[in-house]
VMD Tcl script that draws the C-alpha trace (Angstrom):
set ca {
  {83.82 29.47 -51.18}
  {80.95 30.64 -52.97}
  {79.81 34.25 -52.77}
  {76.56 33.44 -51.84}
  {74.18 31.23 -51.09}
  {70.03 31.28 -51.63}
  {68.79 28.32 -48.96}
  {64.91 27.84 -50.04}
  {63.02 27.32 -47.11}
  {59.16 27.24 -45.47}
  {57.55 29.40 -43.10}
  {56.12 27.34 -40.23}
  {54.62 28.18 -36.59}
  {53.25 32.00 -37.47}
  {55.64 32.89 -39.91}
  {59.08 32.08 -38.96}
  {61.33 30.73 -41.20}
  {62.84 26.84 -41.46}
  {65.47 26.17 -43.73}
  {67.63 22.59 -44.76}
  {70.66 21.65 -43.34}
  {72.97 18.94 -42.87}
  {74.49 17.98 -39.84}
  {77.45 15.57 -39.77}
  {75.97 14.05 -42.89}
  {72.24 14.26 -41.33}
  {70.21 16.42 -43.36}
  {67.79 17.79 -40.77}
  {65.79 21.42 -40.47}
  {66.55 24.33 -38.25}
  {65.14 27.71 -37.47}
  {66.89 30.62 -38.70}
  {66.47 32.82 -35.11}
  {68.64 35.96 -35.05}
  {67.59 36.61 -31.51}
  {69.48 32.98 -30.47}
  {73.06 33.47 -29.77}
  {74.41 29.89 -30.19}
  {72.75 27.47 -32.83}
  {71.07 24.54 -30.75}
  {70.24 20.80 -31.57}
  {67.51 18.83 -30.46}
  {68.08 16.24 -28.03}
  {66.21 13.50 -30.59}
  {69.19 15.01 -33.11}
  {71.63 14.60 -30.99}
  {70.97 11.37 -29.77}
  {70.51 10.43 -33.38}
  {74.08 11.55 -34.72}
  {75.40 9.42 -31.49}
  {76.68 13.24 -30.58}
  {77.93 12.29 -26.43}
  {76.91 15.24 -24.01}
  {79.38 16.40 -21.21}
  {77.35 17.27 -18.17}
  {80.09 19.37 -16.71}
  {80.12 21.91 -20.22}
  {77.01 23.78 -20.19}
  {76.26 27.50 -21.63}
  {73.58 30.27 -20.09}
  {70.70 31.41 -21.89}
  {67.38 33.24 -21.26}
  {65.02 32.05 -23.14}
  {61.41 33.86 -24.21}
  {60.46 33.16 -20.47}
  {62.82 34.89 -19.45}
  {64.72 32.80 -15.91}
  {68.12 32.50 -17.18}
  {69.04 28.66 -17.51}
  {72.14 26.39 -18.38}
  {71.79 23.98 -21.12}
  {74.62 21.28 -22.30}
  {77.00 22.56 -24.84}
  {78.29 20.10 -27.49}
  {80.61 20.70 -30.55}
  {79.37 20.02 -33.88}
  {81.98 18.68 -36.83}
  {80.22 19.99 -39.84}
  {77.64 22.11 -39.94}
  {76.42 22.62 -43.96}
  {74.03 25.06 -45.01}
  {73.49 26.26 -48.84}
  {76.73 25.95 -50.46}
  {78.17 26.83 -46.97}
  {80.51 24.66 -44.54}
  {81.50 25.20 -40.63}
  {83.46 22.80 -38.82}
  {83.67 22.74 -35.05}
  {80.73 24.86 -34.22}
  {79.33 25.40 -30.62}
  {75.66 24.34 -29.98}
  {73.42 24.00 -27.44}
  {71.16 20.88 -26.95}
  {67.41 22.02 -26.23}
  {64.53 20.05 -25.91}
  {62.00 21.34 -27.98}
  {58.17 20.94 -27.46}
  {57.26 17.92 -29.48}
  {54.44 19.82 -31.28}
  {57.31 22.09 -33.23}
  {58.80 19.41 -34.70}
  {62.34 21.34 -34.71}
  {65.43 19.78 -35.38}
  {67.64 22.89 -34.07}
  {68.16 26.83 -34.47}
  {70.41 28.30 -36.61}
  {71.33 31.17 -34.09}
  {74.31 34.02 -34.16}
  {77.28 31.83 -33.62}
  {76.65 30.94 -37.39}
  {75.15 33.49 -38.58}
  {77.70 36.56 -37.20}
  {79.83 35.19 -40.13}
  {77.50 36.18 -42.73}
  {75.67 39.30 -44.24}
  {72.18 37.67 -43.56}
  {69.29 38.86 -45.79}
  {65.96 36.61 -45.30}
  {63.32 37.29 -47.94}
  {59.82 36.12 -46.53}
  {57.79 36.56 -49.42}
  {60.36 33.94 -51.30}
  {60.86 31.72 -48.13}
  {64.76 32.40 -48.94}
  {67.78 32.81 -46.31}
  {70.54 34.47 -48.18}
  {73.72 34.00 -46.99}
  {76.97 36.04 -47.77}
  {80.08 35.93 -46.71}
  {80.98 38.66 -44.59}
  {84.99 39.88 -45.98}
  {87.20 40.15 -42.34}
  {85.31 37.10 -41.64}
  {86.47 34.83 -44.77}
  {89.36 33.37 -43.21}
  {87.64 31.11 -41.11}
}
mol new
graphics top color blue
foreach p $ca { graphics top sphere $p radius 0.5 }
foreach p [lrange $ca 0 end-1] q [lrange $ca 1 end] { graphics top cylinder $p $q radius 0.2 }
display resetview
């Protein structure tokens, strides 16, 4: 496992950051969102990496508008981001608007096991391993 990884990235919609990933051999683009507490998939990804969704397992959120809502919950096989691997990781599936043009969010379920640093000015996510967390 490396000790870290620098994930170049872009700043899109105002000034947040997207960043590559792959998703079960997808490569695809997700929002780093620190305020998200699962990582979520679009339902075009989803349906795309043939990913079935089980009506009856479902997670609560609140999103930005604030009513509290359930959304499906799926499990994702591989999840790769920099030099970075997680296998069997929760996410949510969201339907984005269509003028975003987001692929998913790379929220605290993924991030929790990493010291995350993200540099604006160099479009960079930094990722490093956090020590108690290593033996994931």
């Amino acid at each position: 496992m490396p000790s870290a990884s620098r994930i170049r990235g872009r700043l899109a919609y105002g000034g947040v950051l997207l960043v590559p990933v792959r998703v079960q051999g997808q490569d695809a683009e997700f929002l780093v969102d620190t305020g998200a507490a699962y990582t979520a998939l679009s339902k075009d990804l989803v349906s795309l990496l043939g990913i079935t969704i089980d009506p009856r397992r479902t997670a609560a959120i609140a999103p930005v508008q604030g009513a509290i809502m359930r959304a499906p919950l799926i499990t994702i096989a591989d999840l790769r981001v920099g030099g970075f691997r997680m296998a069997s990781i929760e996410a949510l599936v969201v339907e984005f608007p269509r003028e975003l043009k987001l692929d998913g969010v790379l929220g605290m379920n993924f991030l929790k096991w990493f010291r995350t640093t993200i540099e604006i000015d160099t479009r960079t996510l930094v990722l490093r391993p956090i020590a108690w967390q290593k033996s994931r």
